[in-house]
C-alpha positions, 0 to 999 in steps of 0.5 A, a space after each residue: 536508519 534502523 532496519 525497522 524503519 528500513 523494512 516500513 518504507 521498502 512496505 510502504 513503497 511497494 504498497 504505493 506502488 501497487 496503489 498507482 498502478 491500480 490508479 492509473 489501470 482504473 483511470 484508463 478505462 473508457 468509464 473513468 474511475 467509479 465509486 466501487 473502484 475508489 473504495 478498492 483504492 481505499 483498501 489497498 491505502 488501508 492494506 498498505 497502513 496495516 502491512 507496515 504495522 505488522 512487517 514493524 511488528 514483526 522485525 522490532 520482536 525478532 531483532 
């Protein structure tokens, strides 16, 4: 594997995992996960998406 697919999944697995722990946080609330807190989570999915294109970016111009 080329080091830029090696940084993508090492961003995208922290990112994840960011993603469940927010997930499993919001779900252990005595309220349940809401509507405003799904979107959060569809930013952090969309956060993520953005962070591995520029960590991508970034280590295909520098190599």
């Amino acid at each position: 594997m080329t080091l830029i697919v090696k940084s993508v999944l090492i961003t995208a697995g922290l990112g994840l995992l960011l993603i469940f722990y927010e997930w499993n946080m919001m779900r252990r609330k005595k309220g349940g996960v809401t509507p405003p807190e799904w979107r959060n989570l569809r930013d952090l999915c969309f956060m993520t998406i953005g962070a591995c294109a520029l960590v991508a970016f970034a280590v295909a111009n520098l190599t």
